[in-house]
Each structure stands twice: as structure tokens, then as C-alpha cells.
N, C-alpha and C positions, 0 to 999 in steps of 0.2 A: 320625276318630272320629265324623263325621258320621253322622246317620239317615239308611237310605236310602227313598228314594222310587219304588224302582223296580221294578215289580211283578215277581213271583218267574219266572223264566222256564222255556216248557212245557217237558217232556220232549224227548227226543232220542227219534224213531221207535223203536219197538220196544222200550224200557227203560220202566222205571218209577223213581219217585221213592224212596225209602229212606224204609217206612213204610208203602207201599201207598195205596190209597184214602183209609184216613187223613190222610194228610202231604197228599197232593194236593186233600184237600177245606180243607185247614187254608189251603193257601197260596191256593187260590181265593178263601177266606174273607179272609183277609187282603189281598191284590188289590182287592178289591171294598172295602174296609177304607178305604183309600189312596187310592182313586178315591172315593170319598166325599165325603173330609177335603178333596183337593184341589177339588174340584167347590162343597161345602154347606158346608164347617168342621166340625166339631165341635157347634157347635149343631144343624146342619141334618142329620147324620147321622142315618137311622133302618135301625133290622131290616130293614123293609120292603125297602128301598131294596139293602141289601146280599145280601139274599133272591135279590130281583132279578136282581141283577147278579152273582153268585157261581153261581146256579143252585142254592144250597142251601134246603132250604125252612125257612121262617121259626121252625116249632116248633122242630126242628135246632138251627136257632140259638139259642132261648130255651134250650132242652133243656142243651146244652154253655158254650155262655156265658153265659147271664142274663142278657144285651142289649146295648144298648151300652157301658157301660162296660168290661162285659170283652172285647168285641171288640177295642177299640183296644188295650187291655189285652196282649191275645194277637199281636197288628200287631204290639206293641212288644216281646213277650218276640222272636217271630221273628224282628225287625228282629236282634237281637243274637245268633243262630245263624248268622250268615255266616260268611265265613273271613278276615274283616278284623284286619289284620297292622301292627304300627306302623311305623313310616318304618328303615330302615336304610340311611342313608347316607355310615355312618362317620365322621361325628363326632355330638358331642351337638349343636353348633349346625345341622347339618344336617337331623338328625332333627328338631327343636324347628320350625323352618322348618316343616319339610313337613307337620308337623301342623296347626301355623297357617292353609298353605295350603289344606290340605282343608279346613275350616272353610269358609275365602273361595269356594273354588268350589263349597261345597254350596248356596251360598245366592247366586251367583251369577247363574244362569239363573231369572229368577221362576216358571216351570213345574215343573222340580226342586225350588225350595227350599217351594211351597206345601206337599206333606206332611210333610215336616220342622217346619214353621211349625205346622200344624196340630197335630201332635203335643204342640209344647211349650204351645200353650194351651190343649189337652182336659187337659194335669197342670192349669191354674190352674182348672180348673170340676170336674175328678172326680179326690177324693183315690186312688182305686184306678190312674185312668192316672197320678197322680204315682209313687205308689210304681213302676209298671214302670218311668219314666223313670229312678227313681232308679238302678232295678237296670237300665238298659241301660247308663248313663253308668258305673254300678259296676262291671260287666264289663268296660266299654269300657278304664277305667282299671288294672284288675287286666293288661288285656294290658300293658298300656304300660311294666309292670313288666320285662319284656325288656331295651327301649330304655334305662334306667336304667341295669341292671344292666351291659349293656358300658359304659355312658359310665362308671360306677364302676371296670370293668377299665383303661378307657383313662387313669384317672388325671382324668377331666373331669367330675366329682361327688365329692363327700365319700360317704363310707360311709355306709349309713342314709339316703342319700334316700328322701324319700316320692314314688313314682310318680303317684299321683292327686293330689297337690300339684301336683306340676309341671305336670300337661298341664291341668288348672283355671286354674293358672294362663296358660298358652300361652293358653288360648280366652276366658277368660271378659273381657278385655278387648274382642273380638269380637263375642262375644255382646251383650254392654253395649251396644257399637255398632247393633247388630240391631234387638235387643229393645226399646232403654229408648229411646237418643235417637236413634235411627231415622238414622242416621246410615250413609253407604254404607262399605262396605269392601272393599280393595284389595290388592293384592302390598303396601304400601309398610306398609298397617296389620298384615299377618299379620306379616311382616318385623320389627317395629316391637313387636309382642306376643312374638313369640318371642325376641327378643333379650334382651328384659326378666327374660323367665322364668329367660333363659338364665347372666344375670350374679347374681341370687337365689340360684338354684342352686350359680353358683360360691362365695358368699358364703356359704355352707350354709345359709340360711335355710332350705330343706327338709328340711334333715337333724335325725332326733333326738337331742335333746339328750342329752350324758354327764350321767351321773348325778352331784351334787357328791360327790365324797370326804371325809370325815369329817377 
């Protein structure tokens, strides 16, 4: 469920992007977005800069985005048009794991994890990059509805779990780790969150509640 960090890669000789010029000015745009955030932060981000290094011209930018807020803005709806799939690995504790996991290796290599990093502190300075964060973490969680869904067929969820309960919960003990008290994270902590989520789950804590009967 990770942000990714990794600029969009060029065309394949002879093809084009789906979208045309357009799509391919967007993702330049957003590249240069990324390399920013990694380089300057979010404070130190400017037009100029991604002007620059995008090769689109700076009105362009003002013209379509209206500067930076909605560029990163735009980094982040894109961030969330990939083809990212949740873990199937045939059980629910397996899946729960490998979510964890990706978590732990997003933010593993300190070069990878800076635009991810960058992203979640441009939501605490511009209400406009919160909301896309909300809506990438939104999407992110609407997929995860899948992986539920069999763990309900397999008898290893109660009916009615909440998808975006679950994987909140799977990460945000992670996060905490990250974010608040800066504290490293491991195989042993992803392991360790998911397992948590995993016995809640069992417990239906996720699941909605039956309505009382009269």
C-alpha cells in the first residue's frame, strides 16, 4: 500500500503512452514532482524548479495546476493509478503479513522512502495535498476489499468486515513507529502489526455490528 517513489518509466521505442502527449507531459510533470520533494521537501519545492526539470514551461504549469499545491496534488492522484494488487497468499495471515511488509520496505532504503516521506508532510502544510492523500490511502483501501473478501470465503473473517479497518490497522502501528517516535522498523515489527490486526479480526472487532432485535 506504499507511495511509490519511482519516477514513471519512459516509453518502450516506438509506442506511446495511453493519452498521448498529454499523459506523457503529466508524468514528466510528476517525475520532476518527486524529484523535488526528494531533493528540497515540500517547503523548498517551486514551479520554477519543476519548470525546469520537467521541461514544461512554467505558465503551463500555473495554467493546469495553479502551482504547487496542486502539483503534488496531481504526484499523488497519479501515485494511485498504478496496477498495485493486494497480497494473495492464501491465507488471511499471509496476506496481513505482506502488507506489513511492504510498509517496512517502503521506507527501508532512506533514498526510496524520502518521497513517500515527503508526501505525508506537504498533507500536514497544504489542506489540498491532505485530501489527495486521503483519497490515495482511500483507493488504496477500497482494493484491499478483495483480500477480505476470500478471507471471508475461507471461513478466516466474520461476514462484514471492514477492509479499510483492517489494513489501518495492519500499518498504522508502523507508521506510528515512523512518524511519531522515530523509532526503526523491521521484519519482527511488520510481523508483530500484522498479527495484531490479524487476531482483532478474528475477534470481529472489524465486522458490523447486527442490528439489536426488538
Amino acid at each position: 500500500m506504499q507511495l511509490s517513489s519511482q519516477p514513471s518509466p519512459p516509453p518502450t521505442p516506438g509506442t506511446r503512452r495511453p493519452g498521448g502527449r498529454t499523459a506523457r507531459t503529466r508524468a514528466a510533470v510528476r517525475d520532476a514532482v518527486l524529484t523535488g520533494l526528494v531533493e528540497h521537501g515540500y517547503p523548498g519545492l517551486t514551479v520554477e524548479y519543476v519548470a525546469e526539470r520537467s521541461g514544461v514551461h512554467k505558465t503551463t504549469l500555473y495554467r493546469r495546476w495553479g502551482g504547487v499545491e496542486g502539483l503534488v496534488a496531481d504526484a499523488l492522484d497519479l501515485a494511485g493509478e498504478d496496477s498495485w494488487t493486494p497480497p494473495d497468499t492464501g491465507s488471511l495471515q499471509g496476506d496481513l503479513r505482506a502488507l506489513a511488509r511492504e510498509v517496512v520496505e517502503a521506507f527501508a532504503d532512506p533514498a526510496a522512502a524520502a518521497a513517500p516521506t515527503a508526501f505525508i508532510a506537504a498533507a500536514f502544510q497544504s489542506e489540498r495535498a491532505a485530501d489527495a492523500l486521503r483519497g490515495f490511502y482511500t483507493e488504496r483501501f477500497a482494493r484491499c476489499g478483495a483480500l477480505i473478501a476470500r478471507a471471508v470465503e475461507r471461513g478466516e473473517a466474520p461476514a462484514g468486515t471492514d477492509a479499510a479497518a483492517v489494513a489501518r490497522a495492519v500499518s498504522a502501528p508502523l507508521y506510528f513507529r515512523l512518524f511519531v517516535t522515530r523509532e526503526p522498523v523491521d521484519a519482527a515489527a511488520a510481523e508483530q502489526a500484522a498479527d495484531a490486526a490479524l487476531a482483532a479480526v478474528r475477534a470481529g472487532a472489524y465486522a458490523a455490528a447486527e442490528p439489536e432485535r426488538a
